[in-house]
N, C-alpha and C positions, 0 to 999 in steps of 0.2 A: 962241621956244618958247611954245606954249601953258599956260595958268595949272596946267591938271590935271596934266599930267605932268611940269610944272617943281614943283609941291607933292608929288607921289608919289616923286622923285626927292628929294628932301628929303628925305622922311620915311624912306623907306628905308635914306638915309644916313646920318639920324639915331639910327636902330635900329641898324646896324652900328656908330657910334661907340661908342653906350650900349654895346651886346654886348664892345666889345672893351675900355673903359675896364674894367667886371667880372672879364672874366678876368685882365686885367692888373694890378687892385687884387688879386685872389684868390691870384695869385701870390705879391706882396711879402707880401702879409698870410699868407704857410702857408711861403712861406722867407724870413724876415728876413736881413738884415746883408748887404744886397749893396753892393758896392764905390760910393762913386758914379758912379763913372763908368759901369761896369756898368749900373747903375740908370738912367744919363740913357740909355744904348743903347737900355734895353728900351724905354724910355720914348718915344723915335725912333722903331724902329721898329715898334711899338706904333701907332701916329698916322699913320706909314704903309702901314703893312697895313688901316688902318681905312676908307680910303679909298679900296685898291687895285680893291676889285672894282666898284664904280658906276664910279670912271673909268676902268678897263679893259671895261666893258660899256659905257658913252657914244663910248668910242675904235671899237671893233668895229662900232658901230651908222654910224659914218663913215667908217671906212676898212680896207680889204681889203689887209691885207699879213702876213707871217708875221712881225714883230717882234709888231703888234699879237696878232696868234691868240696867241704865245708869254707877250705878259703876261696876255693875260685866261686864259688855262690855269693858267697860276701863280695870279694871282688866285683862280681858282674853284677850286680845288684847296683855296687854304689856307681858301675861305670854307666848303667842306666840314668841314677841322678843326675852324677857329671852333663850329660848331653844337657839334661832340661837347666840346670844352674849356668853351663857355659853359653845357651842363647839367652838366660834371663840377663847373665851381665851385659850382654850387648843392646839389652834392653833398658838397662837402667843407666846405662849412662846415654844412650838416646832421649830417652826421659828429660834425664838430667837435661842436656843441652836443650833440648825442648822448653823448659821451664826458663831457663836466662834467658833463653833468647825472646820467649813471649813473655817476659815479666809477668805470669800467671802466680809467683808467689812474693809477698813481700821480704820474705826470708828464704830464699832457697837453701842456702844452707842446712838450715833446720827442719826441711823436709827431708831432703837425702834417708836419712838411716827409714825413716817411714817409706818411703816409696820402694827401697829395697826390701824392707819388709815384706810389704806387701807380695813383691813380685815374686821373691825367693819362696815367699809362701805359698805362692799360686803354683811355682814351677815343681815343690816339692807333694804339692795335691796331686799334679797329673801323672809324678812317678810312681805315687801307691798306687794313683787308679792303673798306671799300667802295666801293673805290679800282681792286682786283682785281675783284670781285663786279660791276661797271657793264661791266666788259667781257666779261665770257663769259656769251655770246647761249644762251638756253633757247630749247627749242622747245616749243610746247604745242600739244596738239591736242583740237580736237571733233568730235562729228560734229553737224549739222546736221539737224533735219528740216522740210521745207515742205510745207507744204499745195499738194498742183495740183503740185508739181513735174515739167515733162515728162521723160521717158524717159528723155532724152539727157542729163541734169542728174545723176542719180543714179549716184552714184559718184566725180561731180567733185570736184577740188581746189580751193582755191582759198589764196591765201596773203595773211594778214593784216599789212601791215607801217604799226604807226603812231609817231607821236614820233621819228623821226629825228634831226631838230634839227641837221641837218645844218652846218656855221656852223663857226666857229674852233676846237672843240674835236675835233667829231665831222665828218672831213674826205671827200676822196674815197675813200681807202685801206677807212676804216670803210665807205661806202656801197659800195666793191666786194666787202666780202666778205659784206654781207649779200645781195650778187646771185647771188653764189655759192653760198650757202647755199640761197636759197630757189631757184636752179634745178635741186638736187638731189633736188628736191620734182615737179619738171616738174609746176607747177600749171596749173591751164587757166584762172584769173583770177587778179589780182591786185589788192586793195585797200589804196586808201593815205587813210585819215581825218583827212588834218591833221597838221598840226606836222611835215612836211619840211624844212622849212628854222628854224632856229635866229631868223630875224626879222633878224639882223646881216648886215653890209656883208659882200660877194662875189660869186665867179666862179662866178655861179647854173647857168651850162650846163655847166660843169666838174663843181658837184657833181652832179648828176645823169644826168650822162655814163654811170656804170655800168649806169643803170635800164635804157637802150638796148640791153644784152645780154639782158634779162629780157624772153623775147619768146613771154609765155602765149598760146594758141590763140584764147582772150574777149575780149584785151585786158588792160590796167592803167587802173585808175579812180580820181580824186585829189577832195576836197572840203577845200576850207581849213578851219586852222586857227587858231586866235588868235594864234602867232608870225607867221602869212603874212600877217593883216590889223595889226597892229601898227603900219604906213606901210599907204599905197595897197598890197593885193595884186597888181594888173596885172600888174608884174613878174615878180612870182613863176608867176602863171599862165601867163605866157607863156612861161616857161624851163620849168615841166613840161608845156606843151602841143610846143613844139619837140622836148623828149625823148618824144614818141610818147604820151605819156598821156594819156586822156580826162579832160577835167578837166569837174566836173559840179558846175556855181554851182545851186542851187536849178534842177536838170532833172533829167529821168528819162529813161532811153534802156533797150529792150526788149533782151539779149543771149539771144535764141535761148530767147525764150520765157519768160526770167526777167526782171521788171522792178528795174534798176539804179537809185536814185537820190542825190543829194547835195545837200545845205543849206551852202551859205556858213555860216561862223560866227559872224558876226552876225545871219544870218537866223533862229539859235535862242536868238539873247540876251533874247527873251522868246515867251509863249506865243502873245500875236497874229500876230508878224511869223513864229515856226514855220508856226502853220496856215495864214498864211497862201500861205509856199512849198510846203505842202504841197498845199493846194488848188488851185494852177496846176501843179502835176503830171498831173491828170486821172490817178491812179492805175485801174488797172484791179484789182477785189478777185479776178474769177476768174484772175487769174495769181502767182504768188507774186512775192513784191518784197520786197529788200533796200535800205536808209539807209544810205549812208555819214554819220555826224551826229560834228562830232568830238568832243562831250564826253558821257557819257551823262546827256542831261539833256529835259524837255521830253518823258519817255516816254507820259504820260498822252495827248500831243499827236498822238504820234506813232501808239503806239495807237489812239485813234479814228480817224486818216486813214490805218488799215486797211494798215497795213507789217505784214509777218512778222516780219522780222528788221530789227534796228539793228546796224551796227559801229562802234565809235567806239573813244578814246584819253585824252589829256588827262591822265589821273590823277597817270603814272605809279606808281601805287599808292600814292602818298606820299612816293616815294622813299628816302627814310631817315626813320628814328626822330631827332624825335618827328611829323614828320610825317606817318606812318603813317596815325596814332589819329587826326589833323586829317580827314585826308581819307576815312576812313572814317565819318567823324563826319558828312560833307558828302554823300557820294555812298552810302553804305552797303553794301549787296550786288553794286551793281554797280561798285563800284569796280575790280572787276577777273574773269575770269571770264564764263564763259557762264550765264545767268538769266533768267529769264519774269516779265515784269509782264503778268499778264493774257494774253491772246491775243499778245501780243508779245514775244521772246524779243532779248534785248541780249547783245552781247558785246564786254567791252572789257577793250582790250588794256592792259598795262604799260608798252607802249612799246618801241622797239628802243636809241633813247638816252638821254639827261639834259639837264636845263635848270639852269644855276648849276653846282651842286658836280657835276662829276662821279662821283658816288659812289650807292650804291645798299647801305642796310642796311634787312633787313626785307622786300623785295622785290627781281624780278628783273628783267634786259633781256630782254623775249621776241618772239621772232619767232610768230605763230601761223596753225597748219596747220586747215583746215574741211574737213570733209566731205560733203558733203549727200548727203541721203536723202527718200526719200515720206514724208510724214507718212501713214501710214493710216487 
């Protein structure tokens, strides 16, 4: 293993011990007198929960079996609770100091195990709801308008599907019903911005077996994402190019008058090697053109080398709180939503699945519908 991501695996690990020792100290420290034996249990598995999700994501990333998908589900599940129990402890003992310091009980003491009740309850409410809330698909819809758009364009459909993350959690079952859904749409394109696949070990033509029913008039068009370059993407290109999809590494291809194009996702990992895939495009300005780009990022780049439209992914809005406020903090306006930077109008998706916790507070899973129109 290479030094970086044997040190990033580390640290990550490290960050989950820290996170779990806290909740675990927050606990004994808000309900005393537990039995020791009790005590050594929590204590067990404690230490192994703290460990479960890096090495149920190192197992997944090497081997393709349903025992494996089954731990890293369990895994990513509880590392969803983790989040909402490790801000509740910092809540309760805010709490806590909050109460001696206002003399609001005459016993604080004897509130303690109540107050953490309470809050552990509450923290452990909004992980089912977001638990429920990751699995029912929203649909959103815009309408589109482009400059130069020909005749035959206006009034098309097209359907948005990005972040899938297809892998251990989010299986074929998931990717057939989202084929189902959007062929109720009878879209005449289909774009996919990245992050199809989850990046972990699998039955890559299995999962995308379903895409094969989804069979738009335009075609389907794919540009990777950061989980498909993760290892060598070849792979993964090759199982969405078998499944019928145009897959579009830094190219541009004319669909009936509209110019389609796509950036690799390292090709926008910074602003040189962007323009510079965007200048071996030989973009044409008098025809409208749409990026598939998977993260909205590099717009100023994009913008000069004269795109209408961007679609991208990436965000998932944050996923849950608190990482909301993080990624809004990073991406801003276009964290999610259809928006204009200048002459160039982005629109990025939430995404259709989850990466880690399968959970989703704060935002939604959405599938999204485009309309295009003349810009007049």
């Amino acid at each position: 293993m290479k030094a970086w991501p044997a040190l990033a695996i580390c640290v990550i690990q490290g960050i989950f011990f820290l996170a779990h020792w806290f909740v675990l100290f927050t606990w004994i420290a808000f309900w005393p007198g537990l039995a020791p034996a009790k005590a050594a249990g929590l204590h067990a598995a404690m230490l192994v929960l703290a460990f479960s999700f890096v090495a149920a994501s190192l197992l997944a990333f090497r081997f393709s079996h349903p025992a494996v998908s089954l731990v890293y589900w369990l895994a990513a599940v509880w590392s969803g609770f983790l989040n909402f129990f490790f801000w509740t402890s910092f809540l309760c003992w805010i709490a806590w100091f909050a109460l001696r310091l206002t003399h609001l009980s005459v016993h604080p003491a004897a509130v303690r195990p109540l107050l953490a009740g309470v809050l552990y309850a509450i923290a452990a409410l909004a992980a089912l709801y977001g638990l429920i809330n990751a699995r029912i698909l929203r649909i959103r819809r815009f309408t589109v308008e482009l400059p130069n758009l020909p005749a035959s364009w206006k009034g098309r459909r097209a359907v948005l599907l990005s972040d899938l993350h297809l892998g251990p959690i989010y299986g074929v079952r998931f990717c057939r019903r989202l084929v189902a859904k959007a062929a109720r749409f009878a879209p005449d394109i289909v774009f996919l911005p990245g992050d199809l696949f989850d990046g972990t070990k699998g039955d890559l033509d299995r999962l995308v077996a379903p895409l094969k029913k989804l069979t738009p008039p335009l075609g389907m068009y794919f540009s990777t994402g950061n989980h498909e370059e993760f290892t060598d993407p070849a792979h993964y290109i090759e199982a969405v190019a078998r499944a019928g999809i145009h897959v579009l590494g830094d190219q541009l291809v004319t669909v009936d008058g509209v110019q389609v194009a796509g950036v690799f996702y390292h090709s926008s990992s910074s602003p040189l090697r962007m323009k510079a895939a965007l200048d071996g495009m030989k973009l044409d300005p008098a025809r409208p053109s749409i990026l598939l780009n998977h993260a909205p990022t590099r717009l100023p780049t994009v913008e000069q080398g004269g795109f209408n439209l961007q679609l991208s992914g990436h965000t998932h809005g944050g996923q849950f709180l608190p990482f909301t406020w993080i990624t809004s903090s990073i991406y801003g306006l276009f964290t999610s939503g259809l928006h204009r930077f200048g002459a160039l109008q982005v629109c990025t998706s939430t995404g259709a699945g989850t990466w880690g916790p399968p959970v989703r507070v704060g935002t939604r899973p959405e599938m999204v519908l485009l309309t295009f129109e003349s810009l007049e």
